[in-house]
PLY file of the C-alpha trace (Angstrom):
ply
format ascii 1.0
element vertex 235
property float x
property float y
property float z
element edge 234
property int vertex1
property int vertex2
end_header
13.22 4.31 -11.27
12.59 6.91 -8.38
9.44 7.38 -6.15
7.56 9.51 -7.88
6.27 11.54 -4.17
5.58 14.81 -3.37
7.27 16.21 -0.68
4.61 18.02 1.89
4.51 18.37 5.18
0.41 17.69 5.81
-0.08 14.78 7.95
-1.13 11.87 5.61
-3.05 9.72 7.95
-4.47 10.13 11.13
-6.77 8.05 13.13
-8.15 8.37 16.51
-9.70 5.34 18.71
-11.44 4.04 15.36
-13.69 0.76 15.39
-13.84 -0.68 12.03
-16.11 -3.69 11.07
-18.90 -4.52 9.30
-22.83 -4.15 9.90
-21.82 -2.37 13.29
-19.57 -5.75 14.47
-16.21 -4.43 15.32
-13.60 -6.54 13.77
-10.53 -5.32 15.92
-9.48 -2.94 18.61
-10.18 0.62 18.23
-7.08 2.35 16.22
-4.91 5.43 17.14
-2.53 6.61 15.12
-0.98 9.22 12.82
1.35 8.93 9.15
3.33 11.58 8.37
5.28 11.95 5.43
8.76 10.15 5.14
7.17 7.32 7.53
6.23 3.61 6.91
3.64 2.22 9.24
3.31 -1.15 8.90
0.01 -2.83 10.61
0.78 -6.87 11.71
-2.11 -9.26 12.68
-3.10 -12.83 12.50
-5.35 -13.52 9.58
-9.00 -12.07 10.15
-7.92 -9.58 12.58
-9.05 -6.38 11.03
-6.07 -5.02 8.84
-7.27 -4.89 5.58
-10.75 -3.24 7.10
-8.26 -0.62 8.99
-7.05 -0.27 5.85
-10.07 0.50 4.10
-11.26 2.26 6.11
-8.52 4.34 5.99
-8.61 5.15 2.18
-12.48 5.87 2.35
-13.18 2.60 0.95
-15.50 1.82 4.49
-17.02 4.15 6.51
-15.74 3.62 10.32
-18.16 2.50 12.90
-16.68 5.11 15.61
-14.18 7.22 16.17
-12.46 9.62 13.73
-10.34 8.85 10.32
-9.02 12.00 8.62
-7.06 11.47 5.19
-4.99 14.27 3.62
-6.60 16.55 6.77
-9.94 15.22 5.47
-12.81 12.82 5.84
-11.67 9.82 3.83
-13.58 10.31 -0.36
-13.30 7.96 -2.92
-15.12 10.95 -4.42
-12.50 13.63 -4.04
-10.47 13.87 -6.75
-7.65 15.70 -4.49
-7.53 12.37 -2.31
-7.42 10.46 -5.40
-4.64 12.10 -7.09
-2.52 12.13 -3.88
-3.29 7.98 -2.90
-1.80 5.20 -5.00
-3.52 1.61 -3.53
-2.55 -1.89 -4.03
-5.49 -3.90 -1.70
-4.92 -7.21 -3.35
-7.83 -7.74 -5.25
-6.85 -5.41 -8.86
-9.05 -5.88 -11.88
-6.83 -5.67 -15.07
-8.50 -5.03 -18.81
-8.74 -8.44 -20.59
-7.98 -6.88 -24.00
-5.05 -4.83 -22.76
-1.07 -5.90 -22.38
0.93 -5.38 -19.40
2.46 -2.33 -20.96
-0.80 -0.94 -22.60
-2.08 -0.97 -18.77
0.39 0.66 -17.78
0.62 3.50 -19.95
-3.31 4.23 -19.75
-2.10 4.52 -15.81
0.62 7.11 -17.13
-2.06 8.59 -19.20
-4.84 9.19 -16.13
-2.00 10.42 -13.82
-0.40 12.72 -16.42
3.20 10.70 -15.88
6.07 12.46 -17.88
7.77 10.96 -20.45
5.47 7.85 -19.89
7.27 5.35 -22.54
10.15 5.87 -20.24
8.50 5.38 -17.06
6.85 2.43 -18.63
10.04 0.80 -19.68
12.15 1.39 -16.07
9.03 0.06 -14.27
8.99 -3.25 -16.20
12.98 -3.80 -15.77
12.20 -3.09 -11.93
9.59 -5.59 -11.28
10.70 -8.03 -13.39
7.87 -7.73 -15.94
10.37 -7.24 -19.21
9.15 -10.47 -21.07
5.70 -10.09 -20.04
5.08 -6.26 -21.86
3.09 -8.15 -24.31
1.00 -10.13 -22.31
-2.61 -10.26 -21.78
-3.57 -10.42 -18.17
-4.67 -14.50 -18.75
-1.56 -14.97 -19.49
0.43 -14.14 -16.74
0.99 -16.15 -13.50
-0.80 -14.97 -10.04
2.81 -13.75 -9.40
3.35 -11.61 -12.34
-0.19 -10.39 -11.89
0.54 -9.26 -8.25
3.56 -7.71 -9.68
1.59 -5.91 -12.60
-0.88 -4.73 -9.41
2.53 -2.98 -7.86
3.86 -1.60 -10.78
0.30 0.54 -11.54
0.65 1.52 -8.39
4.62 2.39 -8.13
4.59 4.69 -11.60
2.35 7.01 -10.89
2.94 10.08 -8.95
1.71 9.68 -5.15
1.86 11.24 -1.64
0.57 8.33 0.40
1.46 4.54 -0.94
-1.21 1.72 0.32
-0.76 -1.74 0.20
-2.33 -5.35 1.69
0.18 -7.60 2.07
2.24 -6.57 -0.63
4.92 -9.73 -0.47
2.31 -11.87 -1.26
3.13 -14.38 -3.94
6.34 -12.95 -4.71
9.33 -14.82 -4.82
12.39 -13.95 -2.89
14.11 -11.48 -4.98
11.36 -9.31 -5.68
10.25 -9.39 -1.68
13.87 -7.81 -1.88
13.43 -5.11 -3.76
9.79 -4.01 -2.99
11.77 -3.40 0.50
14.46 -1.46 -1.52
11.51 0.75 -3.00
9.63 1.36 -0.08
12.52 2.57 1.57
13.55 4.82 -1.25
9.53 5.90 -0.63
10.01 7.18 2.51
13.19 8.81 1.67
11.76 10.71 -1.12
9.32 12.22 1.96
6.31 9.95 0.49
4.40 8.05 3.25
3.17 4.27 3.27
0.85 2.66 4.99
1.04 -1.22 4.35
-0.51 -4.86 5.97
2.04 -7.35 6.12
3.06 -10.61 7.71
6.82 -10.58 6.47
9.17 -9.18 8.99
11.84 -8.72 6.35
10.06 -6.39 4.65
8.27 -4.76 8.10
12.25 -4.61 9.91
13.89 -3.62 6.42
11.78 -0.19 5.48
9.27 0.07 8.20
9.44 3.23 10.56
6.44 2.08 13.40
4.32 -1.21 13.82
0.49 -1.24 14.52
-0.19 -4.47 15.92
-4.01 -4.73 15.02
-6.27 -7.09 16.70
-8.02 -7.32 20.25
-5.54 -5.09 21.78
-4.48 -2.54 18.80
-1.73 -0.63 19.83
1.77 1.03 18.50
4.70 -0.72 18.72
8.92 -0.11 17.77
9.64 -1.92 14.48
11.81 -4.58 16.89
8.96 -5.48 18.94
6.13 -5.86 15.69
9.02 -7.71 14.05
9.00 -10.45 17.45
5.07 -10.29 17.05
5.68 -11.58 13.87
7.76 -14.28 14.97
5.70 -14.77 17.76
2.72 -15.71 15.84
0.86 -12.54 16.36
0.52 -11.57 13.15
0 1
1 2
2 3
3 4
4 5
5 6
6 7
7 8
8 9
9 10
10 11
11 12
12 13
13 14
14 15
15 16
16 17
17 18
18 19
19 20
20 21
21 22
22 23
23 24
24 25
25 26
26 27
27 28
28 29
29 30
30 31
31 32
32 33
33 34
34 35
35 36
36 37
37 38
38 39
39 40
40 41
41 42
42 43
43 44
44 45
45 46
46 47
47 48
48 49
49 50
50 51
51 52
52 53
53 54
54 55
55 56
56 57
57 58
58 59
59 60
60 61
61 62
62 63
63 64
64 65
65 66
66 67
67 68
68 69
69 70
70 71
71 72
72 73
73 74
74 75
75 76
76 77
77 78
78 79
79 80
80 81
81 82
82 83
83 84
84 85
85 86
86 87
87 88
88 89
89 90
90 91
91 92
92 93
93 94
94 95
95 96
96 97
97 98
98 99
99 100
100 101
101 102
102 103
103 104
104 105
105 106
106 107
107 108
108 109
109 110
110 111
111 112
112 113
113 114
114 115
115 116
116 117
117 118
118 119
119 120
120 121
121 122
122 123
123 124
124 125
125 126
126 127
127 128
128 129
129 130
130 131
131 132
132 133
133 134
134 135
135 136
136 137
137 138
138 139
139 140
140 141
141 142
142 143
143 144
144 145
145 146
146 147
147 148
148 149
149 150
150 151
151 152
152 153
153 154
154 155
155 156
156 157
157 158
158 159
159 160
160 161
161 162
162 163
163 164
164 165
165 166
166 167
167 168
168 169
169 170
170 171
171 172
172 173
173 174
174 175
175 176
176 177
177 178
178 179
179 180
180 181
181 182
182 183
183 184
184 185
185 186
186 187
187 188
188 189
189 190
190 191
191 192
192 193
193 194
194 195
195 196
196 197
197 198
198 199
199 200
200 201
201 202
202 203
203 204
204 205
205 206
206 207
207 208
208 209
209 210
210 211
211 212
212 213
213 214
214 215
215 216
216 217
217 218
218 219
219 220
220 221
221 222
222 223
223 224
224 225
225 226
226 227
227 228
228 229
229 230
230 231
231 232
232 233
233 234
């Protein structure tokens, strides 16, 4: 199954000298940076060090404490139904329906985003993430694993310009670490942009295009040198 992107030439993300934090408590460095489309930027940090509030902030989800955040050219809306159409997010925390199967949730995504020959889409998406023998399943059912993997999937089928994720390897086993890198990079060759936390440098050095090192000195880094951070214990 292909990325479903939409090939554009706006600049996705950009964000300049942003503090992000809660009840005006910075929780990192001020952030500069920009995501254009065909581009991965992958942000690496030790635990607690701000990347899933960069994130957030990022998506509209948290308002920044200083600085600027534009997304699509824009302030960052949960509200705008342009940035919401354009921005497919995996944060790590997805809510599924308890009466609904795997399949039946994704097809309602389908549904909302308008997906072409959705039964299709459906089908390919399951073979891809390994979620075959789970179609029928109720969300109780299904291991933290195969929910993580549902989480992806709603994100992956529908049609995007800007992928987000938090820590997308987590709790998934070798293979599929694998080929989440395979479709990230066929992401950013479709000209779709993604802008993921993540503490696996297989997945930052396989389909990552820049590194933002978030923490008490945020700054841009090659892929090689986040990937050492990494290794390092920096993130």
């Amino acid at each position: 199954m292909r990325a479903k992107t939409v090939r554009a030439g706006r600049t996705l993300v950009s964000a300049q000298q942003v503090s992000v934090g809660y009840d005006g408590n910075p929780v990192c460095a001020p952030a500069t940076f920009t995501l254009e489309p065909g581009q991965v930027l992958a942000m690496v940090g030790i635990n607690g060090a701000g990347k899933s509030t960069l994130l957030r902030t990022c998506c509209g989800m948290l308002k920044p404490l200083d600085g600027r955040v534009e997304l699509l050219g824009l302030k960052p809306d949960p509200r705008s139904a342009t940035q919401r159409a354009a921005v497919a997010a995996d944060m790590g925390e997805a809510s599924f329906f308890p009466s609904l199967s795997v399949a039946e949730h994704l097809r309602l995504v389908c549904l909302g985003h308008r997906v072409p020959q959705a039964d299709q889409a459906v089908e390919d998406i399951l073979i891809d993430l390994d979620l075959t023998r789970q179609a029928h399943a109720l969300p109780d059912a299904l291991s933290s694993g195969q929910r993580r993997r549902l989480a992806l999937a709603a994100a992956l089928i529908r049609p995007r310009r800007l992928l987000v994720l938090d820590e997308p390897e987590q709790r998934l086993d070798h293979t599929t670490r694998l080929l989440l890198a395979d479709r990230l990079t066929a992401e950013r060759q479709a000209g779709g942009g993604v802008l993921m936390a993540s503490h696996d440098p297989d997945l930052v050095a396989a389909c990552a295009t820049a590194v933002l090192l978030v923490g008490s000195d945020t700054r841009l880094m090659s892929v090689d040198e986040g990937v050492d951070a990494i290794h390092e214990g920096l993130s």
